[in-house]
C-alpha positions in Angstrom: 0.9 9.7 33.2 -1.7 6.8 32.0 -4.5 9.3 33.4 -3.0 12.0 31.5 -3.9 9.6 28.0 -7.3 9.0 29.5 -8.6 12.5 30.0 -7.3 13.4 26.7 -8.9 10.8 24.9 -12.3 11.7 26.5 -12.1 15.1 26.1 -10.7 14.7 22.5 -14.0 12.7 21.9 -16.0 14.4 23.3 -15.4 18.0 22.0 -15.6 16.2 18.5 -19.3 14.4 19.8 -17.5 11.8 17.9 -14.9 9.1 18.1 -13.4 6.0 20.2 -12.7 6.6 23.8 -13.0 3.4 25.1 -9.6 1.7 23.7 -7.1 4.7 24.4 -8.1 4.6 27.7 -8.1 1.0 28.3 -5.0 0.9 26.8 -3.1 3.6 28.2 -1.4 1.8 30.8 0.5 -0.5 28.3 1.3 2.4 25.8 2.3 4.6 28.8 4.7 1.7 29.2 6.1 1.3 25.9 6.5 5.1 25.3 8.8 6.1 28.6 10.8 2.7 29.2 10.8 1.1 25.8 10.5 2.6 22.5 13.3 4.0 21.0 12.2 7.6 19.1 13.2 11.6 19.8 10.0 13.1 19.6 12.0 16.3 18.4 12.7 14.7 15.0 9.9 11.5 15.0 11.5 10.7 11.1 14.6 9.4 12.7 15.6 6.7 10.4 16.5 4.5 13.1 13.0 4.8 15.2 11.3 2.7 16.3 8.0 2.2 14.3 4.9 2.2 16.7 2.0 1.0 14.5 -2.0 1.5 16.0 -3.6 -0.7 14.1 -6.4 -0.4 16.0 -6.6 2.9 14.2 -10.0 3.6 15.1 -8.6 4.8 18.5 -6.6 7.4 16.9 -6.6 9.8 20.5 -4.6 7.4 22.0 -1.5 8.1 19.2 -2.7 11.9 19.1 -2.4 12.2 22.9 1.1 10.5 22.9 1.9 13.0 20.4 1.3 15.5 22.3 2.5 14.2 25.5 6.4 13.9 24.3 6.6 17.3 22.5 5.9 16.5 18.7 5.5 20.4 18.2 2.7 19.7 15.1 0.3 17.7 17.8 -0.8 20.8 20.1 -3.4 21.1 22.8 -5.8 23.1 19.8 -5.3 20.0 17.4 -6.1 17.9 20.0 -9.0 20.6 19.9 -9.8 19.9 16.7 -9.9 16.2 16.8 -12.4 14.9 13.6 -12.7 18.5 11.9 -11.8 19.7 8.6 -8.1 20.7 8.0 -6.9 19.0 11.8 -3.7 17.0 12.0 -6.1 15.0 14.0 -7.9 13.2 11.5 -10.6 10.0 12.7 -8.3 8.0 12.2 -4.5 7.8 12.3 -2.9 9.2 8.4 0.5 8.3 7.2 2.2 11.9 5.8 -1.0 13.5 7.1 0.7 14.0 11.4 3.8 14.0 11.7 5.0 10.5 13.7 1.8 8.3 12.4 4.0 5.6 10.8 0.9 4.2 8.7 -2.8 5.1 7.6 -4.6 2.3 9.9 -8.5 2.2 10.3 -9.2 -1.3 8.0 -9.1 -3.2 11.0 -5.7 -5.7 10.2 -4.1 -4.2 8.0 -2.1 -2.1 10.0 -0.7 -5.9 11.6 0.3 -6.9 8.3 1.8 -3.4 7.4 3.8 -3.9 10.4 5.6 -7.2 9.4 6.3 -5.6 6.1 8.2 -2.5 8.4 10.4 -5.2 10.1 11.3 -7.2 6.9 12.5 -4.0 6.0 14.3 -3.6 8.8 15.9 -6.6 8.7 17.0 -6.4 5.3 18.6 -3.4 5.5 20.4 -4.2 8.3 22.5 -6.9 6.7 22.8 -4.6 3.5 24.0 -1.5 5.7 25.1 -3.1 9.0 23.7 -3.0 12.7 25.4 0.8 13.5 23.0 2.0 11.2 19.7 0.0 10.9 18.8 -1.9 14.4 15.4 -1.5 15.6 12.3 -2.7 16.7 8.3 -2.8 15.5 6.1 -1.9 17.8 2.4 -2.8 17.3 -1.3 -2.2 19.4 -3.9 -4.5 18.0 -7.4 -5.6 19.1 -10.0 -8.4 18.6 -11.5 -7.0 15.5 -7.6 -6.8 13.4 -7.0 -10.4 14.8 -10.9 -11.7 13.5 -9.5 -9.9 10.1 -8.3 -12.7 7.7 -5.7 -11.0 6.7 -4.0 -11.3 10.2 -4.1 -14.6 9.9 -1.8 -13.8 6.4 0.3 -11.4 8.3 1.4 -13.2 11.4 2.1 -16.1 9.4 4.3 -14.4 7.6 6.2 -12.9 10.5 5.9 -16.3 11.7 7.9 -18.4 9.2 10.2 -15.5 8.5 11.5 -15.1 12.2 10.7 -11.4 12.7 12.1 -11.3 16.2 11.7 -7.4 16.4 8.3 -7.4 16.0 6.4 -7.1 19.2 2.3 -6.9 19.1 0.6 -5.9 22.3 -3.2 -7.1 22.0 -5.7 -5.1 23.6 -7.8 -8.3 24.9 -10.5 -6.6 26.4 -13.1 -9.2 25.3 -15.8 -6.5 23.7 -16.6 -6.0 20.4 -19.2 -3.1 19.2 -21.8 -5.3 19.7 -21.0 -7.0 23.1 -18.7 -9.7 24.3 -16.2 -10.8 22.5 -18.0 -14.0 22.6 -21.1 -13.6 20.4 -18.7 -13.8 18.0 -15.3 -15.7 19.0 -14.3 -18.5 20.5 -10.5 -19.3 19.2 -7.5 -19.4 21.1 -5.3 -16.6 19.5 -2.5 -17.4 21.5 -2.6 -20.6 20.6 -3.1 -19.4 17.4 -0.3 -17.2 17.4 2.1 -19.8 18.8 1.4 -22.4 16.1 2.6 -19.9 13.5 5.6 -19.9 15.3 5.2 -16.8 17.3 6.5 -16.5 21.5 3.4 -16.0 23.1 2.6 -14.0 27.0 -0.6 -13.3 28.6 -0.2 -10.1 31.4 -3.2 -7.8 33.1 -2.8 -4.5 30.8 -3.1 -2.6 33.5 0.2 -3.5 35.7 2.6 -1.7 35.1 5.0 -4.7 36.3 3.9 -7.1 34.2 4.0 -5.0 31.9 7.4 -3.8 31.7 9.1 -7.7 32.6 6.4 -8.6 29.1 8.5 -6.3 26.9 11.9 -6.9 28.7 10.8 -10.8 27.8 9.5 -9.8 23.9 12.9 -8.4 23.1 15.0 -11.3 24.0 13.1 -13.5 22.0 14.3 -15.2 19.2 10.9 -15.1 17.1 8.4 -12.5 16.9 5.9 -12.1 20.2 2.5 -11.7 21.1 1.8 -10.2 24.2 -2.2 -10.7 25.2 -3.1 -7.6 27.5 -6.1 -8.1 29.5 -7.4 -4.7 29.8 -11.1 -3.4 30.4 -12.2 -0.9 27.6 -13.1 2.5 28.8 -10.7 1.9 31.8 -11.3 4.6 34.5 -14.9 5.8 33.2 -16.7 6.4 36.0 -19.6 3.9 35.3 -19.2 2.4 31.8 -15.8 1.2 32.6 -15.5 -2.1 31.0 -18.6 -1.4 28.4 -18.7 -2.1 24.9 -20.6 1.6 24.8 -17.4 3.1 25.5 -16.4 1.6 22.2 -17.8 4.0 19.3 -19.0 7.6 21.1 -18.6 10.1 23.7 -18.7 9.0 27.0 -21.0 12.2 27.9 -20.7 15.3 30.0 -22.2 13.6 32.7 -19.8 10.4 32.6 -17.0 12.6 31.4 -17.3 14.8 34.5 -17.8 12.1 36.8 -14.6 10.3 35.5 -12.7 13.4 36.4 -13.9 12.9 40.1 -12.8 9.4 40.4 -9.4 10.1 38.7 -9.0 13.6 40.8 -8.5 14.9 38.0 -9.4 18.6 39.0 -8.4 20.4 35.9 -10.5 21.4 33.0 -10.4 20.1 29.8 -7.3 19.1 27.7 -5.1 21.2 30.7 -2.7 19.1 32.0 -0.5 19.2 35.5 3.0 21.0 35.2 4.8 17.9 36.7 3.1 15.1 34.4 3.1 17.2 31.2 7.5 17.4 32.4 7.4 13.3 32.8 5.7 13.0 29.1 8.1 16.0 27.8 11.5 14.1 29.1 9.9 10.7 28.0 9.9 12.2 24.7 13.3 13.6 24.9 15.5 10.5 25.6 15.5 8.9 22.8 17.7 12.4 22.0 21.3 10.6 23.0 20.5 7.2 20.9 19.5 9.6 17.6 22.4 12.0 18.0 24.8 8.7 18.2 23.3 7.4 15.5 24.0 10.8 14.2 27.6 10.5 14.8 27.9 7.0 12.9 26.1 7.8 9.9 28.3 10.6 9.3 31.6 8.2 10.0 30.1 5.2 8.2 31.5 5.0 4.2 27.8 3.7 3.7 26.5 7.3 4.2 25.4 8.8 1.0 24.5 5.7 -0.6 22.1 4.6 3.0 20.6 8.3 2.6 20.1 8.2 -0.6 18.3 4.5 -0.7 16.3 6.3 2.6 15.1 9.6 0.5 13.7 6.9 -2.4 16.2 8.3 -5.2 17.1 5.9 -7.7 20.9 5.3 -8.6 21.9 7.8 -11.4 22.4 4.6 -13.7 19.2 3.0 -12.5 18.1 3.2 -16.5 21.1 2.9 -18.5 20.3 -0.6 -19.2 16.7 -0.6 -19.7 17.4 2.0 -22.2 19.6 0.7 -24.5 16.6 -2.7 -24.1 14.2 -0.4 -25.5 16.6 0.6 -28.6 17.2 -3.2 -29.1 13.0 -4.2 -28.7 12.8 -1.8 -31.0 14.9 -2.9 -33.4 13.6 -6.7 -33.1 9.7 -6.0 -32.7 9.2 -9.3 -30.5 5.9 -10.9 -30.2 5.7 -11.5 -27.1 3.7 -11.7 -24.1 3.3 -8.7 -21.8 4.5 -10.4 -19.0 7.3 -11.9 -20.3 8.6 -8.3 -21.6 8.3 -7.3 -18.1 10.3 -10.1 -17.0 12.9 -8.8 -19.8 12.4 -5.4 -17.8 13.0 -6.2 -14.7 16.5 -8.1 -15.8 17.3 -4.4 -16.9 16.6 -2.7 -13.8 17.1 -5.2 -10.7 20.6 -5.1 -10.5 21.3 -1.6 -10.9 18.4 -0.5 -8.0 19.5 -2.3 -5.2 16.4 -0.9 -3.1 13.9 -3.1 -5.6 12.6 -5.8 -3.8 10.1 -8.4 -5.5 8.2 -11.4 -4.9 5.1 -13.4 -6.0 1.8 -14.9 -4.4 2.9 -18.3 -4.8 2.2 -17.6 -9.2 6.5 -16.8 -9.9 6.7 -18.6 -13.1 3.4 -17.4 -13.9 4.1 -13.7 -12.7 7.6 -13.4 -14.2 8.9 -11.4 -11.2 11.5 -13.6 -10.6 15.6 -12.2 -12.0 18.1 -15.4 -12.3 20.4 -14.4 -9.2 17.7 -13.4 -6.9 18.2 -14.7 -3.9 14.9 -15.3 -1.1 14.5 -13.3 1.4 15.0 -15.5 4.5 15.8 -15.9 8.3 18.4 -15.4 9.0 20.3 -13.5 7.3 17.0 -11.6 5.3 20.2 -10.6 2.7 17.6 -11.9 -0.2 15.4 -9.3 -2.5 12.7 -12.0 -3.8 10.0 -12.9 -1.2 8.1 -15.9 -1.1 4.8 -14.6 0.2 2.6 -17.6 -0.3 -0.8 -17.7 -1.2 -1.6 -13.5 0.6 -2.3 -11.5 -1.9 -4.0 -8.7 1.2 -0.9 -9.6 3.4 1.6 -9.5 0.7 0.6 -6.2 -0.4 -0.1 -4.9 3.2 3.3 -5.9 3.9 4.6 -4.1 0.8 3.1 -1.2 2.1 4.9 -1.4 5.1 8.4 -2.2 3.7 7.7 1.2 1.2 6.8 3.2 4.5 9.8 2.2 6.5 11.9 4.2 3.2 14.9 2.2 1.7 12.9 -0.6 -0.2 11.1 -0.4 -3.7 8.3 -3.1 -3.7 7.2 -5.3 -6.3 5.1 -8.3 -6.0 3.3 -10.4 -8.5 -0.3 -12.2 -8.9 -3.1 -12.7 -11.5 -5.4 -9.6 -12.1 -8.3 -10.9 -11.3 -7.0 -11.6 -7.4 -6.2 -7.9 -7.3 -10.0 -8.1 -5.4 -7.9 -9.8 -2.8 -5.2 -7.2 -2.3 -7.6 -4.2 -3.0 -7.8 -2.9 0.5 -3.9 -2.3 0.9 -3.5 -1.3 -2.9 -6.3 1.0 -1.9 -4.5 2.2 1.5 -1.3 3.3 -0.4 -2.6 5.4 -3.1 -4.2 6.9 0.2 -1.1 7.3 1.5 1.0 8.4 -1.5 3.6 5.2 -1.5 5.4 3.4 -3.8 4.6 0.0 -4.3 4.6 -1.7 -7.8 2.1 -4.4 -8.5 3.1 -7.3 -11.3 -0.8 -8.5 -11.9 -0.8 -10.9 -15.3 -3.5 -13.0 -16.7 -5.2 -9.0 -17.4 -8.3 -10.5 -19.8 -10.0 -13.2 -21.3 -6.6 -13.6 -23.0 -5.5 -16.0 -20.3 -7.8 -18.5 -21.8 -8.8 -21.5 -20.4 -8.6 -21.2 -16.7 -12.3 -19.5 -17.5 -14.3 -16.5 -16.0 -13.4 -17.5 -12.7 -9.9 -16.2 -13.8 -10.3 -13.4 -16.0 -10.6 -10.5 -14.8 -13.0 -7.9 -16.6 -14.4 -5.6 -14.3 -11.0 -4.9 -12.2 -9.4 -2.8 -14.8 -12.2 -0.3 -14.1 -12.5 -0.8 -10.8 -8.5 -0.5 -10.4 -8.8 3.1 -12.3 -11.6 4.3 -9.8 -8.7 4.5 -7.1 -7.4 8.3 -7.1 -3.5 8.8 -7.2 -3.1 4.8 -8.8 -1.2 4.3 -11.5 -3.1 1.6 -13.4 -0.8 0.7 -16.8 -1.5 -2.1 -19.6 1.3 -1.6 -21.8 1.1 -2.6 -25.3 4.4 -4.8 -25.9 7.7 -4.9 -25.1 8.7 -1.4 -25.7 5.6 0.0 -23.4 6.3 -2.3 -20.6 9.8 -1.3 -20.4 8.5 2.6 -20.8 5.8 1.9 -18.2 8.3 0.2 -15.6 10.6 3.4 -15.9 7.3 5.5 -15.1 6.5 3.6 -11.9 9.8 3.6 -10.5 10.4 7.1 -11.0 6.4 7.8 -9.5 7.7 8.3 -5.7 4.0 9.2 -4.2 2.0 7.0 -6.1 1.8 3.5 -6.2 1.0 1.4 -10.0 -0.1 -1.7 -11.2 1.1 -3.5 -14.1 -1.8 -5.2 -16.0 0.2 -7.9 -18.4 -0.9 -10.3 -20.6 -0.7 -14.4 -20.9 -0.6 -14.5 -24.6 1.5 -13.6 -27.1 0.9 -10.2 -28.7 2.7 -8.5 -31.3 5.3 -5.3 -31.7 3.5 -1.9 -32.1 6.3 0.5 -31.1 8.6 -0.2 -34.4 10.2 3.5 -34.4 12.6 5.1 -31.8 11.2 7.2 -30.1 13.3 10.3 -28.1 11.1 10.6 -25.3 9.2 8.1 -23.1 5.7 8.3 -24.7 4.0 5.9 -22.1 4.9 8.3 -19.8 2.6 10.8 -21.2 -0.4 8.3 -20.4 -2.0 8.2 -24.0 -0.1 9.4 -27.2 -0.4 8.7 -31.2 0.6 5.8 -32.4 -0.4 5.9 -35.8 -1.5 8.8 -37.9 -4.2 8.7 -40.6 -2.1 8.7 -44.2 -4.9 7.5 -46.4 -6.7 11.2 -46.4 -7.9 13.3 -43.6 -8.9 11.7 -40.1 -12.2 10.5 -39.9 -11.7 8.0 -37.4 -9.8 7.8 -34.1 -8.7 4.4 -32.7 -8.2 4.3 -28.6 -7.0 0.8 -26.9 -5.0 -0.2 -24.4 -2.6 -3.5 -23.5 -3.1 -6.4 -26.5 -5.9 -4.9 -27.9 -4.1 -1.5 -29.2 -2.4 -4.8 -32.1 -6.0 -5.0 -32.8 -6.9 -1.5 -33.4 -3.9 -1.2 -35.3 -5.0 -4.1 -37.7 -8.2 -2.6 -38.3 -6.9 0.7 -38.9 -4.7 -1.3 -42.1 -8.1 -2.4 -43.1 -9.8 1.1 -42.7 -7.1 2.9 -44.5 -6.7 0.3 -47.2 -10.7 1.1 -48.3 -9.5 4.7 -48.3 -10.7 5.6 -44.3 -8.2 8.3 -42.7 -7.5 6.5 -39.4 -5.5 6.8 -36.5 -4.8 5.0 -33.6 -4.2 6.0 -30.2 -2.4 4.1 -27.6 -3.5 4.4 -23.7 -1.2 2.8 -21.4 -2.2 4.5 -18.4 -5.3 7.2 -17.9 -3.9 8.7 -15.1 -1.0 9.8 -16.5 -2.9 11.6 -19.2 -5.0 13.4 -17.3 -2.1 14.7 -15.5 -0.8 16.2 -19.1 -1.7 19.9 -20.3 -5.2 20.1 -21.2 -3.6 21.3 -25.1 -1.7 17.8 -25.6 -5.1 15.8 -24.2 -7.0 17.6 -26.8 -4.2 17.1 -29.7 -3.6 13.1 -28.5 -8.0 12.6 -27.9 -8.3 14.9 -32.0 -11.2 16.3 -33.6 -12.7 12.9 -35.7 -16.0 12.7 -35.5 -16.1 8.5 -35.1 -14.0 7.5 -31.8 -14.1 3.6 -31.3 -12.3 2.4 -28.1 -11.2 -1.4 -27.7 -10.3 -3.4 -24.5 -11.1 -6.2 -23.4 -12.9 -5.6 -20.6 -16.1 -3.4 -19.2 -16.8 -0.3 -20.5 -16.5 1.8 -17.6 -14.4 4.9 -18.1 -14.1 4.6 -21.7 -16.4 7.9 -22.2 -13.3 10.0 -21.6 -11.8 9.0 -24.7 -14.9 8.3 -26.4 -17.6 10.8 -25.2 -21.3 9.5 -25.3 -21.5 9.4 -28.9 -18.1 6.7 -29.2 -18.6 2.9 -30.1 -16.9 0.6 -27.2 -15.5 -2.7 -28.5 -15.0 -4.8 -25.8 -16.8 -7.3 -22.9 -20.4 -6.7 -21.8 -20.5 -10.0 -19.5 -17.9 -12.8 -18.1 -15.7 -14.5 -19.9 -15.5 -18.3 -20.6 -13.6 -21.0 -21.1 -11.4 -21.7 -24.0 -8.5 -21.2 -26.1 -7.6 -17.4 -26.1 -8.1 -17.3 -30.0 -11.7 -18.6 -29.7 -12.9 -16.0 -27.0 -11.7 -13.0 -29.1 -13.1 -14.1 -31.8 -16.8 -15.6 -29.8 -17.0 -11.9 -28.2 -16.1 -10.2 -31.0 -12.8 -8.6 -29.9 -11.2 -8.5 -33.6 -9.7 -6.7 -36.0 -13.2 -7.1 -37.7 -15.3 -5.9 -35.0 -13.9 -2.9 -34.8 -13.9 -1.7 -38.7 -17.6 -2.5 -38.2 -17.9 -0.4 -35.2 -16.1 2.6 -36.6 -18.3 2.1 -40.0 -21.4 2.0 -38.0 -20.7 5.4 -37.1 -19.3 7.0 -40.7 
């Protein structure tokens, strides 16, 4: 059965002249293992909300998920994807994609981050079991790692995480072959990952990969543990290959006809490419098939259990049909009392609106709470070992803490939200990154969003990362205004089910610019009017977003006092307006001939609002360090600055 993953994996690569051979086949004895004596899943319906979740986070050897795919009868993985492996339109992508094949659990490839997406899966897990009980949500994580995810930092993040949190269903099998891509393992490492491991406070077993005894007593041992466990696999890379068995060329590229054919003689493996023997393709088929009895009983409680509807509903991602009613009438009330305030500690407000009444929202901070304003009065921490708490401590990991947000949002029932300073979103990047890739929702509270935090100085504010953030297709990057557009903007993430946002917020105070009810959610539409021109017809168009759009709207008083039509338009979140009607961009962007745009931050991006002609009032370099007041006004990011620009252009 092990064989049957090799010659797979080979062929797979070698039909596609590309891909990883050498880990699937190394470690095919320990995921033979795992899939017919271990994991719980019905390869018939692999989104079984009580799975297992098998995570490869060594996601460059995707073949090795494809071909147990295939093996146990999911009906989307056939022999002519397997075909296909690498090409355009296969569900047999380079590397494993969440939503993409059916049973890939998570997008893995950044070498790590599938590890740290994995302890975010058995938080999850654990939470939900004490909020719907044991008959409904009681399983394990399953993880396959290698050298390069464990040299990642942000392992060293994630497994201390698991670590101090006591995640006893969450197994990781390391493929320790000892190569890298460019040789042994040593040119590069010499640490002791299971001591490693075991100082985080994580049971720790070394066994030869390729026994299928010591195998099997390593995960009887893992899941009577008390604390998650590592499980070191010695295993040769490229396992079976006729000559380059144990070869860090095996690694990164076909094996070659020659090798590939010469493979099949020492395996007697007499059958052509990707055919399989009748009684080992029956083993893999009833492998995948007994996980059938556990799902249907599973079945059986969920319908019995008075938990039902609200469990499936919390699963699906559908917020409670009240989830708003608060927030709503705050809105009414903001409105009313036009708060100065800063953005962060509206969003605070917001989340005291919506927290209790959506159960599923989860939140936390990178060590920055009082700073981040993520934390509700009556949160509890999420904590062995009952996990019954919805705010996480995560520490100082911004990568793991939003890798592990990832992970909770994939497992379904959990709405993540998790707080640091802007300018660290460079940290968290990569998993921010992976789930607009993969389409989830996960909400990130990131203050401090300009030279408005002041002091702390241009190691702290961020000006590029606005930009940058945007670049990212399907994220939802919003700077809302005040108190009224954070509270609009919140409702627009949570109800965004395949995309996840960010929430740029402010450190300093700004004041109220949404003074009038309005009937609809207008941050929703990504950019709107603000403020018409009343002194005469419009000859210039105001665009800003976050603190600045006060700023724009105290040089448009200025403008229309000396007679200037001017109107203002408020941007909390580009992606959304591009998403609008191409008739309400053109009405919102209008047909003035001066367009001056004003953030404080780069540039970049800016031309869709402004066009090449426009006049952008905002940061050409760092920032530095001083009082908030004193920067605006050093790097001209006033009231002032922007009449002159939009006069400069009359």
């Amino acid at each position: 059965m092990a064989d049957a993953i090799r010659v797979l994996s080979m062929d797979g690569v070698e039909q596609a002249a590309s891909g990883h051979p050498g880990m699937p086949m190394g470690m095919a004895d320990v995921a033979t293992v795992l899939f017919t004596r271990f994991l719980k899943y019905d390869a018939r319906k692999p989104e079984w909300h009580d799975r297992d979740r098998f995570v490869l986070s060594a996601g460059h050897g995707s073949m090795l998920i494809y071909s147990l795919l295939h093996l146990t009868g999911v009906k989307e993985v056939t022999t002519q994807e397997l075909k296909n492996f690498r090409q355009w339109g296969s569900k047999t992508p380079g590397h494993p994609e969440y939503g993409h094949t059916p049973g890939v659990e998570t997008t893995t490839g950044p070498l790590g981050q599938g590890l740290a997406t994995a302890v975010g899966m058995a938080m999850a897990e654990r939470h939900l079991a004490n909020r719907f009980g044991s008959e409904l949500v009681d399983h394990r994580t399953w993880v396959i790692a290698g050298d390069g995810c464990l040299m990642e930092g942000v392992s060293h993040e994630a497994i201390g995480l698991a670590g101090r949190f006591k995640l006893n269903k969450l197994t990781v099998l390391w493929d320790d072959n000892e190569i890298t891509i460019d040789g042994d393992v040593r040119i590069s490492e010499t640490g002791d990952q299971l001591a490693r491991f075991k100082a985080f406070g994580w049971a720790v077993k070394r066994i030869d990969g390729h026994d299928e005894g010591q195998i099997r007593r390593a995960m009887i041992w893992a899941t009577r543990q008390d604390r998650p466990t590592l499980i070191a696999c010695r295993t040769r890379i490229g396992k079976g290959a006729a000559t380059m068995e144990g070869s860090h060329k095996t690694h990164g590229a076909a094996l070659g006809a020659a090798e590939v054919a010469a493979t099949r003689q020492k395996l007697g493996w007499t059958l052509p490419p990707f055919e399989l023997p009748e009684d080992i393709v029956d083993a893999w088929r009833k492998a995948g098939r007994k996980g059938g009895r556990a799902r249907r009983a599973w079945e059986d409680r969920l319908k019995g259990s008075e938990k039902s509807a609200e469990f499936l509903r919390a699963m699906k991602g559908d917020l409670p049909a009240e989830a708003f009613a608060a927030i709503d009438a705050e809105i009414v009330k903001q409105t009313e009392a036009k708060p100065a305030a800063a953005t962060r500690v509206s969003s605070g407000s917001a989340l005291e609106n919506l927290t209790p009444y959506i159960p599923e929202m989860i939140g936390g901070s990178a060590d920055l709470t009082g700073s981040n304003n993520t934390f509700v009065k009556g949160m509890k921490a999420f904590d062995y070992p009952d996990y019954s708490g919805r705010y996480v401590h995560w520490g100082v990991r911004e990568h793991g803490m939003a890798a592990a947000m990832n992970g909770m949002a994939l497992h379904g029932g959990i709405i993540p939200y998790s707080g640091t300073f802007l300018v660290f979103s460079d940290y968290s990047r990569p998993a921010i990154r992976l789930a607009a890739l993969m389409g989830v929702r996960a909400i990130h509270v990131l203050t401090h969003d300009s030279i408005g935090l002041g002091e702390d100085g241009p190691t702290h504010q961020p000006v590029e990362h606005l930009a940058a953030l945007r670049c990212i297709p399907n994220l939802l990057v919003f700077r809302p205004a005040d108190a009224v557009e954070v509270m609009e903007c919140w409702k627009a993430a949570l109800e965004a089910k395949t995309s996840p946002s960010v929430m740029a917020l402010s450190r300093q105070k700004t004041p109220a610019v949404r003074t009038v009810r309005a009937e609809e959610n207008l941050s929703a539409r990504g950019a709107y009017e603000l403020a018409a021109a009343e002194a005469g017809p419009a000859q210039v168009t105001l665009f800003a977003s976050g603190t600045e759009v006060a700023i724009a709207m105290a040089a448009r008083a200025q403008l229309e006092a000396e007679g200037v039509g001017t109107r203002v338009v408020s941007t909390p979140c580009w992606e959304l307006f591009e998403a609008q009607p191409a008739a309400y961009q053109r009405k919102v962007i209008g047909k003035t001939t001066v367009r001056v745009a004003v953030e404080a931050a780069v540039k970049f991006g800016w031309e869709r609002f402004i066009g090449d002609d426009g006049v952008f009032v905002g940061m050409k370099s760092f920032g530095a360090s001083a009082p908030y007041d004193r920067l605006y006004q050093e790097f001209g990011i006033t009231p002032e600055g922007v009449v002159a620009a939009a006069k400069s252009q009359l």
